[in-house]
C-alpha positions as a Markdown table, in Angstrom:
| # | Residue | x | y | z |
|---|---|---|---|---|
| 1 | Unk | -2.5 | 38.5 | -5.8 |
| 2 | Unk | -2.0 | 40.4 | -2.4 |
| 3 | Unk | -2.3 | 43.8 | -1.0 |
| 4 | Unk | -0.4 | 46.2 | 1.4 |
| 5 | Unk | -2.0 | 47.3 | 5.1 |
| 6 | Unk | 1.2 | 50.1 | 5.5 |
| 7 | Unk | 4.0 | 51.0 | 3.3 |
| 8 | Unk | 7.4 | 49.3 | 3.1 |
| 9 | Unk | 9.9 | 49.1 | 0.4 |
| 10 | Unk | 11.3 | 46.1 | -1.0 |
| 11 | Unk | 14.9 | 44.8 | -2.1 |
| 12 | Unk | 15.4 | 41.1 | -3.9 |
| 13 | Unk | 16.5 | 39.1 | -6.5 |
| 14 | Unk | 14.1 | 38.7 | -9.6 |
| 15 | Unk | 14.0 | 34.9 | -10.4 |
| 16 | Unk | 16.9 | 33.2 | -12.6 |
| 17 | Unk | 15.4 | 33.1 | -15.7 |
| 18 | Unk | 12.2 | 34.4 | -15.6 |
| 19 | Unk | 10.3 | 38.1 | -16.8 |
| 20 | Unk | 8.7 | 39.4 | -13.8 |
| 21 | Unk | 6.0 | 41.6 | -13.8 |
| 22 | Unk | 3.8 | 43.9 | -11.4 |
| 23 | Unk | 0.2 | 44.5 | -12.6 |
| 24 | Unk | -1.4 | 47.2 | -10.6 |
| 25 | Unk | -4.8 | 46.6 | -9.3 |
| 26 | Unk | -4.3 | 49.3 | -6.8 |
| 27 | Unk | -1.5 | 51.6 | -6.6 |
| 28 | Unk | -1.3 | 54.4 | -3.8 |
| 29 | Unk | 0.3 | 57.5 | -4.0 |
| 30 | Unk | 3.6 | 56.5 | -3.2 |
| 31 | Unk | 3.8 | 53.7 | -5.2 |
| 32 | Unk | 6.9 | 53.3 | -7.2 |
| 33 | Unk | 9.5 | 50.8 | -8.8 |
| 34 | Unk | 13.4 | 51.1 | -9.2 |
| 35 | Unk | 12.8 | 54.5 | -8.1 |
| 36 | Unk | 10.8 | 56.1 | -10.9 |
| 37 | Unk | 6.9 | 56.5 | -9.6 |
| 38 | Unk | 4.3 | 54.6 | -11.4 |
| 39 | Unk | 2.1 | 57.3 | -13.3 |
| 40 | Unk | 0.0 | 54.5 | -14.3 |
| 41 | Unk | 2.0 | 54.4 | -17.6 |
| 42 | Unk | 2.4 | 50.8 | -18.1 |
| 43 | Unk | 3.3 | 47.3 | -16.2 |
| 44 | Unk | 6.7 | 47.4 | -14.4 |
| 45 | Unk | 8.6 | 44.2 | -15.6 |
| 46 | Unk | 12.4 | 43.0 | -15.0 |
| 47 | Unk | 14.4 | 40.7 | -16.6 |
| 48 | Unk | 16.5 | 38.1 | -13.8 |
| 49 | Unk | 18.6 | 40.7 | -11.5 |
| 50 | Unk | 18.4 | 43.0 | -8.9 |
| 51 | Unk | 14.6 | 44.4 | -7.8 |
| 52 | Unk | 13.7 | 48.1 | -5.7 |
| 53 | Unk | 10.1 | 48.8 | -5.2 |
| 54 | Unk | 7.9 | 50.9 | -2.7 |
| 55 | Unk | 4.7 | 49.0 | -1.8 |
| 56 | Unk | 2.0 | 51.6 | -0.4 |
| 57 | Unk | -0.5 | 51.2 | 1.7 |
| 58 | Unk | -3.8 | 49.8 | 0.1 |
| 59 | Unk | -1.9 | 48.9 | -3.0 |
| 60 | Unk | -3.4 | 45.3 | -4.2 |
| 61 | Unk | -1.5 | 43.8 | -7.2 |
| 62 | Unk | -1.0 | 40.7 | -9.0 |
| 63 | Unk | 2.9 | 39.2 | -9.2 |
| 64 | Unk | 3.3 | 37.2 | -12.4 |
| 65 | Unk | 6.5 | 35.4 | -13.0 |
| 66 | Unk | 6.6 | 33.7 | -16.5 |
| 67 | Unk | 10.2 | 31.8 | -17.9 |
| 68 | Unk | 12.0 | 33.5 | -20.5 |
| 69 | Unk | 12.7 | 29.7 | -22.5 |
| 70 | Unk | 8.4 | 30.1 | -22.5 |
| 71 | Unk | 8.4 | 33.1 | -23.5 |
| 72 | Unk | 11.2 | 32.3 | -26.4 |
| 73 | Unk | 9.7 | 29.1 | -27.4 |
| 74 | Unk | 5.7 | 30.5 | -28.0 |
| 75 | Unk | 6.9 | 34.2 | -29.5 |
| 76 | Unk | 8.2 | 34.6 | -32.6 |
| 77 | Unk | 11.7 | 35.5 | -32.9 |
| 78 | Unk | 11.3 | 39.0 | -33.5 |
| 79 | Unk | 8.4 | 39.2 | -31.0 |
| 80 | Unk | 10.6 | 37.6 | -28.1 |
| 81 | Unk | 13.6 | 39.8 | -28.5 |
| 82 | Unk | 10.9 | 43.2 | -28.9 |
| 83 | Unk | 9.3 | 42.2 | -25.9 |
| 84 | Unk | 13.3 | 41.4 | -23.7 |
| 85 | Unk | 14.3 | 44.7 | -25.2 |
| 86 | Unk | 11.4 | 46.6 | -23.5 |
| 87 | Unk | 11.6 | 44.9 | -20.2 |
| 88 | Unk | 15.2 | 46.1 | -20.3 |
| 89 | Unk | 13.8 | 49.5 | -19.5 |
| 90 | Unk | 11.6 | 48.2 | -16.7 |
| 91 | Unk | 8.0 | 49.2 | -17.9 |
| 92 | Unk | 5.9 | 47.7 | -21.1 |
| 93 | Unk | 4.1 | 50.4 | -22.6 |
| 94 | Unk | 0.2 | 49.2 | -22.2 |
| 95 | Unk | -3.0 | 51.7 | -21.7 |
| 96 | Unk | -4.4 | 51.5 | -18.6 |
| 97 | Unk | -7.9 | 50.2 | -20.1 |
| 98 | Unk | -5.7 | 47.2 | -21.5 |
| 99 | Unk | -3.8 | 46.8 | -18.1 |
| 100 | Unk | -7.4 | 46.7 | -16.0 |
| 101 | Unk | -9.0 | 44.2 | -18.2 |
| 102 | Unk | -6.1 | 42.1 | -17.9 |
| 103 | Unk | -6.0 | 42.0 | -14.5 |
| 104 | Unk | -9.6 | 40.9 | -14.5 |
| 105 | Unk | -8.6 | 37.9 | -16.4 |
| 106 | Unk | -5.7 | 36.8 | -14.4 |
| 107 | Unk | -8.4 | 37.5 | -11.4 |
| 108 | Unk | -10.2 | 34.5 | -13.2 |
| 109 | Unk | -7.2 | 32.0 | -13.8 |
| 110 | Unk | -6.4 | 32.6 | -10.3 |
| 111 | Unk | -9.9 | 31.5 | -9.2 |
| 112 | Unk | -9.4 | 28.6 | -11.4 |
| 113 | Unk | -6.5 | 27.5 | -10.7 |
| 114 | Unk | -7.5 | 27.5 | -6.9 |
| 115 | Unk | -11.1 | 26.1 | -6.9 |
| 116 | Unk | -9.6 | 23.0 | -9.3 |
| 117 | Unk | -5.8 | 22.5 | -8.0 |
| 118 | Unk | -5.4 | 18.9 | -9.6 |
| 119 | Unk | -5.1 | 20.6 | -12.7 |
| 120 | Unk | -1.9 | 21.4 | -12.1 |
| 121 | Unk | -0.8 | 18.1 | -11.8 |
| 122 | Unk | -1.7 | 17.2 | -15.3 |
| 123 | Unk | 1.4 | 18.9 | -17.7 |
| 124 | Unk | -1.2 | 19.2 | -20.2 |
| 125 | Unk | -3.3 | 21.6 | -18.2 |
| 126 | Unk | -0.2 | 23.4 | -17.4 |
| 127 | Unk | 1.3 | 23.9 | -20.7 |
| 128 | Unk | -1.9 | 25.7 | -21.5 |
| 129 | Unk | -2.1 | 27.7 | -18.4 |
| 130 | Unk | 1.2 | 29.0 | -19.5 |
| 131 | Unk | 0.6 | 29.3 | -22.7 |
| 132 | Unk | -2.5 | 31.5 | -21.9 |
| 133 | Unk | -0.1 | 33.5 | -19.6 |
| 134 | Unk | 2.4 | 34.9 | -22.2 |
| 135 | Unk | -0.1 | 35.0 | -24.9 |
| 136 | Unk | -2.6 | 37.1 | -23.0 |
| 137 | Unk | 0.2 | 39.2 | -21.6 |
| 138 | Unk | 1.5 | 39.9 | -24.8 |
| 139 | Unk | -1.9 | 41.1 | -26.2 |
| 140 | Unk | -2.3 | 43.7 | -23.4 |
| 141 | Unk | 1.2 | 45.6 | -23.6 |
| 142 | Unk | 2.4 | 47.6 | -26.7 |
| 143 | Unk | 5.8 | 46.2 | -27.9 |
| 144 | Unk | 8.0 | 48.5 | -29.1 |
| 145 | Unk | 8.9 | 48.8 | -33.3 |
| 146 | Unk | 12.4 | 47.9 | -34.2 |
| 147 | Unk | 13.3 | 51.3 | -34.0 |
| 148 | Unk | 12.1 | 52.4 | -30.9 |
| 149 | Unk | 14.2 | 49.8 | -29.3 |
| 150 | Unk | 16.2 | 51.3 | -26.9 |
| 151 | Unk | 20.1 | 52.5 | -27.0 |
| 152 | Unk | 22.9 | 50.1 | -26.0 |
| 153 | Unk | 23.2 | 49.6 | -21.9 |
| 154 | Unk | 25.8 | 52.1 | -20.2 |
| 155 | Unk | 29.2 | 50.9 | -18.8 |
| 156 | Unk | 27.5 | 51.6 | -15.3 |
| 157 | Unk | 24.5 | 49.5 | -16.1 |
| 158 | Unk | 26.6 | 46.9 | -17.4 |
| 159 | Unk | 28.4 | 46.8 | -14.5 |
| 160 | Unk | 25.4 | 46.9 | -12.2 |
| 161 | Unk | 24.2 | 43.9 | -14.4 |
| 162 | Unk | 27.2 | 41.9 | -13.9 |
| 163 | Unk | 27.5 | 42.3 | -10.4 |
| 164 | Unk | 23.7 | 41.4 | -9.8 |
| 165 | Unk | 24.3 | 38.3 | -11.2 |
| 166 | Unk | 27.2 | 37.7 | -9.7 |
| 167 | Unk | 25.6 | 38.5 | -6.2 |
| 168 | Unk | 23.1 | 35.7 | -7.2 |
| 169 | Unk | 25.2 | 32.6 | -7.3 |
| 170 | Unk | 28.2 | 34.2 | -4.5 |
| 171 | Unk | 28.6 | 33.2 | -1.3 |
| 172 | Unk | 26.9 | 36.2 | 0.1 |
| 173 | Unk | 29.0 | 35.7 | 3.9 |
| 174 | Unk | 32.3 | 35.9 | 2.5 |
| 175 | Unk | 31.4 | 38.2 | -0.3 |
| 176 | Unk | 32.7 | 42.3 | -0.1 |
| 177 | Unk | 33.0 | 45.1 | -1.9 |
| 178 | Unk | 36.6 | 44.5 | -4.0 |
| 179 | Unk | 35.3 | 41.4 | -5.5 |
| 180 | Unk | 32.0 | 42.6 | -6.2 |
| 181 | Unk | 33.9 | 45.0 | -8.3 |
| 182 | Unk | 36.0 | 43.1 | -10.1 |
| 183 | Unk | 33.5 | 40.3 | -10.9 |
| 184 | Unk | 31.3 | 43.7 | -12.7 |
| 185 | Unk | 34.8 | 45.2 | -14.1 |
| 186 | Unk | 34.1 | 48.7 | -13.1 |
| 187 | Unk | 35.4 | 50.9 | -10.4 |
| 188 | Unk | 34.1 | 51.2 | -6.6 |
| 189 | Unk | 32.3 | 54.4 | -7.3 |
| 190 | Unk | 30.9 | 53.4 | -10.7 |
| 191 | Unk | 29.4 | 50.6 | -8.8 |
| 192 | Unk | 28.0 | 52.6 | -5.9 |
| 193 | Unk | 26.0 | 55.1 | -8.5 |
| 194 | Unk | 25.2 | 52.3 | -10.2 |
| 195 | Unk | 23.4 | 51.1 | -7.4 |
| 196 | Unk | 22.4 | 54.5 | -6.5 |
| 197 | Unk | 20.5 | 55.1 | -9.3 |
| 198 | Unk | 18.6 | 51.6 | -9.3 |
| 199 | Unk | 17.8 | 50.1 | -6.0 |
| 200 | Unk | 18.9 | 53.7 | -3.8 |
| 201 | Unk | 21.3 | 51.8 | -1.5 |
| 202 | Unk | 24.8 | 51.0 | -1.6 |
| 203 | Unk | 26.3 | 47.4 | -3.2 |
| 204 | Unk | 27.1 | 45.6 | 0.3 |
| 205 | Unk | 23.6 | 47.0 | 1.6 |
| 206 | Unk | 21.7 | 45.2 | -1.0 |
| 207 | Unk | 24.2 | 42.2 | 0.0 |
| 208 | Unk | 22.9 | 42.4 | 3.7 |
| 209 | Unk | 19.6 | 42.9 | 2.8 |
| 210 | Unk | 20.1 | 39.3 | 0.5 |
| 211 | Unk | 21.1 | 37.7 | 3.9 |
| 212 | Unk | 18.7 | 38.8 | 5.8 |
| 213 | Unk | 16.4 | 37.3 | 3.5 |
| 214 | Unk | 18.4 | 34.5 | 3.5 |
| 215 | Unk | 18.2 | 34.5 | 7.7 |
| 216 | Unk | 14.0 | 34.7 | 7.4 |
| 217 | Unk | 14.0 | 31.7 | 4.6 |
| 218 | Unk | 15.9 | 29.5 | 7.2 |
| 219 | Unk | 14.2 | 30.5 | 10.4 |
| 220 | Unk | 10.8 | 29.6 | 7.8 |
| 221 | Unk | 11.7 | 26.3 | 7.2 |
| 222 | Unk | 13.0 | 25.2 | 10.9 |
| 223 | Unk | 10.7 | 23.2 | 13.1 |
| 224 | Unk | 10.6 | 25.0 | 16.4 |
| 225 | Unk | 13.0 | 22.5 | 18.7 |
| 226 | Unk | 15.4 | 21.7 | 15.8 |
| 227 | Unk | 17.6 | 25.2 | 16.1 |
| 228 | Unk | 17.7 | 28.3 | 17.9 |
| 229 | Unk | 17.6 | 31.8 | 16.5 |
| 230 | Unk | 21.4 | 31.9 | 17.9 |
| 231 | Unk | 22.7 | 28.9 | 15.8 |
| 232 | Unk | 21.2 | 29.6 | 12.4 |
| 233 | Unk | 22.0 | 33.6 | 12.9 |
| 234 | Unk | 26.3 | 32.1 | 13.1 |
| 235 | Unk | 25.7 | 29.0 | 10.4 |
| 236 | Unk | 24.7 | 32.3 | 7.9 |
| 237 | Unk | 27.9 | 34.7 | 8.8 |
| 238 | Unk | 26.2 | 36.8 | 11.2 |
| 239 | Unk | 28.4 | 37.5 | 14.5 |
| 240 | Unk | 26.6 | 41.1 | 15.8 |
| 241 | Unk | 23.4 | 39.7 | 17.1 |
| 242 | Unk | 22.1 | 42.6 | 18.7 |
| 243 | Unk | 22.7 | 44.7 | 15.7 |
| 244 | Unk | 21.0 | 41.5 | 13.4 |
| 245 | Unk | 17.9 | 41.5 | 15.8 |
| 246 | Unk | 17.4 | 45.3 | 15.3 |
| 247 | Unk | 17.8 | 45.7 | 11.4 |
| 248 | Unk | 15.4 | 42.1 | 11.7 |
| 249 | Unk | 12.6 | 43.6 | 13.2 |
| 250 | Unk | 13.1 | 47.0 | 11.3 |
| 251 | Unk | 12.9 | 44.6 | 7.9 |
| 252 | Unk | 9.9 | 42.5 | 8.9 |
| 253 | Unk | 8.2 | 43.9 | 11.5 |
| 254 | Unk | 9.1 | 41.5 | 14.0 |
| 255 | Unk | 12.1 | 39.9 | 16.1 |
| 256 | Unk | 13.9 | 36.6 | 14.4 |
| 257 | Unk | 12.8 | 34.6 | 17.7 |
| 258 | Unk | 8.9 | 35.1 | 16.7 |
| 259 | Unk | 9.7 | 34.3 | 12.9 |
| 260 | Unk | 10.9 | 30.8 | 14.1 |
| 261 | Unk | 8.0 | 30.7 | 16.4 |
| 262 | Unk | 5.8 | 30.2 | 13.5 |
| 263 | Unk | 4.3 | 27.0 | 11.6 |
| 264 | Unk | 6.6 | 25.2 | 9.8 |
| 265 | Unk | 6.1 | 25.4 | 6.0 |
| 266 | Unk | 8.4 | 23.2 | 4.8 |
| 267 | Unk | 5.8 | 20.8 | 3.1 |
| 268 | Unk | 3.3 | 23.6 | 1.8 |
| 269 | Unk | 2.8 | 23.1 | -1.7 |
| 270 | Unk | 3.7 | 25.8 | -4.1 |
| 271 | Unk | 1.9 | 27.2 | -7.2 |
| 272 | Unk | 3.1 | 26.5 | -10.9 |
| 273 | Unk | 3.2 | 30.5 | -11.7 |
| 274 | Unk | 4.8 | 31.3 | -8.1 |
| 275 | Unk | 4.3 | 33.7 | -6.4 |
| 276 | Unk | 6.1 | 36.9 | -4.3 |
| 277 | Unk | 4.6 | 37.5 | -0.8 |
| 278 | Unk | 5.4 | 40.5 | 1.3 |
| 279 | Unk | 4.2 | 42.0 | 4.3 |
| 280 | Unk | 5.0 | 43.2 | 7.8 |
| 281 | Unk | 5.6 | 39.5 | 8.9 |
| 282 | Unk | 6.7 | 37.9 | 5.8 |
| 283 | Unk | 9.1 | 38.6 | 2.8 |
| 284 | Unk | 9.9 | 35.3 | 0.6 |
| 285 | Unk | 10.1 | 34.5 | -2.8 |
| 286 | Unk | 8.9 | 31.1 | -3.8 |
| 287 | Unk | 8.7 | 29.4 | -6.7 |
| 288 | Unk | 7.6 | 26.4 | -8.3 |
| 289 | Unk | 6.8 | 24.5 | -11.5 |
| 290 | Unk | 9.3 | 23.4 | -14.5 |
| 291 | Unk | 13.0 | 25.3 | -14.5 |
């Protein structure tokens, strides 16, 4: 559940295996994911890949990651592979009455969850957590009929596809452009529209915005003492430290140094559900619970 004090615009990796959605408690005027605008016509969702998003100021919204074997194993057949089909195209129809009530309930298993956290200990209590989860989701969007299901993916999105998910598992500091293209089996330029047209930047810039992630994650989980800025910047491939510390502070709002400055969070426990936090000062993804 969080909110947004100024704009900014977001670049990650969706979650292996999971269906990630955006319910909007608040959107703003700018507001808008994989770079169609809102229009309040559904709940923006993505299978496991590649993610673009513009977070306004004053939006508030609730991140809920769910896994697709859940998802497979409480749905029908026919209902898991309606509800896959429509998160292909990155929206699930819903009305906005259904979307307002259901963010009002999750509201309320947040609360739960937060005033009684030794439920989560129990796998009983969890299975039915989740199981309320894709059951109350699934009542509040409109899953499409067989035949509205949409038309077979585009050799460009297939290639975007491939390379996502070969970006996810890559060693992202040796990584460039001609591998990239043959692991997706599509040209350079097919790529680069590909990329275009889904996250608005170029293949190796969504690479170095993955490492700059990458760069914040570490500096997160060092003690202050244990290594400097200088040694984990050259451990994770990057040799231009004065260009790193500027496209740093123009990513998170501050330089590396004050990043590593900060409490160590190593040990902070994590919520079953997980849970994507973004702000001027912060942009993780973290996760917890069964694989």
């Amino acid at each position: 559940n969080e909110s947004f004090a100024s704009r900014l615009r977001v670049h990650a990796l969706s979650p292996e295996g999971m269906l990630c959605c955006a319910l909007q408690v608040q959107s703003g005027a700018h507001t808008s994911y994989f770079n169609r605008p809102l229009h309040e016509r559904g709940l923006p969702v993505t299978l496991p890949g590649a993610a673009e998003a513009v977070l306004d100021a004053g939006q508030r919204h609730i991140m809920v990651l769910l896994r697709l074997s859940l998802v497979r194993r409480l749905l029908s057949a026919e209902q898991s592979a309606l509800l896959e089909a429509a998160a292909r195209t990155r929206v699930l129809p819903a009305p906005r009455g259904a979307l307002t009530t259901h963010g009002h309930w999750l509201d309320e298993i947040l609360a739960r969850t937060h005033q009684a956290p030794n439920m989560l200990r129990h796998p009983a209590a969890v299975h039915a957590l989740e199981r309320e989860m894709v059951m109350g989701l699934v009542g509040a969007v409109r899953l499409p009929e067989g035949r509205e299901l949409p038309a077979p993916v585009s050799l460009r999105r297939r290639g975007f596809d491939r390379a996502v998910e070969y970006i996810r598992h890559a060693d992202l500091t040796a990584l460039d452009q001609a591998s990239l293209c043959a692991a997706a089996g599509v040209s350079r330029r097919t790529l680069e529209y590909a990329f275009d047209e889904h996250l608005g930047l170029p293949p190796m810039a969504f690479v170095r915005q993955l490492r700059l992630h990458g760069l914040r994650r570490t500096l997160l989980a060092s003690r202050l003492g244990e290594s400097t800025v200088t040694e984990l910047a050259y451990r994770l491939g990057f040799t231009q430290l004065g260009r790193l510390a500027g496209e740093y502070r123009y990513a998170f709002g501050e330089p590396p140094s004050a990043t590593l400055a900060r409490p160590y969070q190593g040990d902070a426990p994590m919520l079953w559900m997980g849970r994507l936090a973004l702000d001027r000062g912060r942009a993780s993804l973290g996760l917890a619970g069964p694989a």
